[in-house]
N, C-alpha and C positions, 0 to 999 in steps of 0.2 A: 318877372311874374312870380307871385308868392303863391300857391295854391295851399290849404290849409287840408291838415289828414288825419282824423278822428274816426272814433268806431268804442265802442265800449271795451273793457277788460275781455280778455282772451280773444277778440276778435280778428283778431292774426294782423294788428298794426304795423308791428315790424317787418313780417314777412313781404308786406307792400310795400312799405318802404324801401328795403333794401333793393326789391323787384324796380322800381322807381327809380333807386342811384345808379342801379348795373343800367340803365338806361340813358343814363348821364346826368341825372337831375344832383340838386346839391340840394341837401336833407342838412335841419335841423331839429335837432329833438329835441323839445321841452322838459321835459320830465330830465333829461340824463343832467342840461345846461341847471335847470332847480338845481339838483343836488350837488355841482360842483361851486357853485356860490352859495347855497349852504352850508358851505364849509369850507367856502375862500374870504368870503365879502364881511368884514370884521364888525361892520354896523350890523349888519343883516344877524348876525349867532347873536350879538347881544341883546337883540329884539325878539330873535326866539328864543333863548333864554330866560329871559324877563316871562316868554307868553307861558314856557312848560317849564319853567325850574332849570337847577339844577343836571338832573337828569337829562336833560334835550343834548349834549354833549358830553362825550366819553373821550379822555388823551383829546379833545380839542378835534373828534371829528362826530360826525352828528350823529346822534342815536337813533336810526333810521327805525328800527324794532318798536321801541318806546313810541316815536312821534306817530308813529302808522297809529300806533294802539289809542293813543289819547284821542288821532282827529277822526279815523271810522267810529268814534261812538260819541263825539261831539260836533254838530254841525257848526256852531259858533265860535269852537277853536279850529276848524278847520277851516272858515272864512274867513278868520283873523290872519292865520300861518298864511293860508292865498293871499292875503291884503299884503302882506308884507312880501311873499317872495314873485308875484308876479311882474310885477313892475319893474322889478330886475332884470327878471327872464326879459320884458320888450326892451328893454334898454339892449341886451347884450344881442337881442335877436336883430336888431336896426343898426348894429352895426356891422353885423355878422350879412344883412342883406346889402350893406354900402357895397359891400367886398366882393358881393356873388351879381356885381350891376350887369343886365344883359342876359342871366339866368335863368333857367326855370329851377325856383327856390319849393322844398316840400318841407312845409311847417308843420311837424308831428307832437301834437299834442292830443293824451285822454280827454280833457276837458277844455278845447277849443273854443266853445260856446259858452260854456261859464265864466272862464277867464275874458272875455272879450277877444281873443283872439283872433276869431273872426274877422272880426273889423279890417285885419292886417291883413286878410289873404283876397287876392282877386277869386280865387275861386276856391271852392271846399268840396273833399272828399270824403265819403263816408263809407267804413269797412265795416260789413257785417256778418256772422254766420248766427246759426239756430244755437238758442238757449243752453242747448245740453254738451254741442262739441265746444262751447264757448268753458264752460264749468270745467267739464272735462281736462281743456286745455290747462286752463291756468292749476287745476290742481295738481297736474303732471308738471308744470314749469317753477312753480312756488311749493311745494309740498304743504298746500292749505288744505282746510274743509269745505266742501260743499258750502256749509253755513257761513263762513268769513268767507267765500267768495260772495255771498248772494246782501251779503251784510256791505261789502267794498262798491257791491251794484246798485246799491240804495242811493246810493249819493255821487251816483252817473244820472245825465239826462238819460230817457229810453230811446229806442233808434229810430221811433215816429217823428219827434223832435228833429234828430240829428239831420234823417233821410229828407222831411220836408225843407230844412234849410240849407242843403249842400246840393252841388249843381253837379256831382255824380255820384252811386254808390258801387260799390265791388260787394259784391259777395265772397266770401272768402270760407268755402267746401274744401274743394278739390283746386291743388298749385295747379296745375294745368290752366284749367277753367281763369284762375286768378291771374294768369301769367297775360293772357289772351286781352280780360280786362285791362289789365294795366299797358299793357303797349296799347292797346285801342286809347286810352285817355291820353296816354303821352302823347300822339300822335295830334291829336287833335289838339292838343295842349303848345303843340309845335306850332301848330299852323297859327295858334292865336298869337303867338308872339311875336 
């Protein structure tokens, strides 16, 4: 069973997830698998290369700084950079689910529903807290501004989207409260398997 687990920036993705594995679930993370074929998969640098220059790679690993900056203020280079690295991502995720046959698999991905991801999971989860400890967080974990967070939020779906198309949501306040959720989904997550 693939269940798919989005929520926007700062929404405390990871903390569910982790909450998730200590549970027994096998987690894949999209974002972490992007950037290790970003700078393994030898077709893939020479296509981002070709898309940013130069620049898009330093000593032969990726200029994570630079590419952030070129695609938060270009939406056309950052669906070109998606066009190219996502299909990787499923490639490595389908065989990564060959391996986890019998599992409950947690597919963690920011942008689930953009990339088509969705499509992969029998069911979809969506993590969400209020606007301000979401800012909060991430300026406390990325040492950003207010404005580059709210600029990176521009080109997230909103979580009306995400909520209306995922078959549960967490709220994610208080761990406690979060912990309670996520064994209540597993559980049920159990029983469907």
């Amino acid at each position: 069973m693939v269940v798919g687990l989005t929520g926007g920036i700062g929404s405390g993705k990871t903390t569910v997830l982790n909450l998730f594995e200590a549970l027994g679930a096998k987690v894949f993370i999209a974002d972490v698998e992007a950037k290790k074929i970003m700078n393994s998969d030898q077709e893939l640098k020479a296509q981002i290369s070709k898309l940013f220059g130069k620049e898009a790679y330093i000593n032969n690993v990726l200029n994570r700084k630079f590419i952030a900056s070129e695609v938060f203020n270009n939406a056309e280079k950052l669906k070109a950079l998606n066009a190219l690295v996502h299909p990787k991502v499923r490639e490595r995720f389908l065989e990564f689910k060959l391996k986890m046959a019998g599992k409950i698999i947690i597919y963690e991905a920011a942008i689930l529903f953009e990339s088509g991801g969705n499509f992969e999971c029998d069911f979809v989860i969506t993590v969400t807290a209020d606007l301000n400890l979401r800012i909060e967080r991430v300026m406390q974990r990325d040492g950003v501004t207010k404005e580059e967070i709210e600029s990176r939020m521009q080109h997230q779906l909103n979580d009306d989207f995400k909520i209306k198309n995922s078959n549960f949501v967490i709220k994610n306040h208080q761990l406690k409260a979060t912990e309670t959720q996520v064994k209540t989904i597993f559980s049920i997550l159990e029983k469907l398997c």
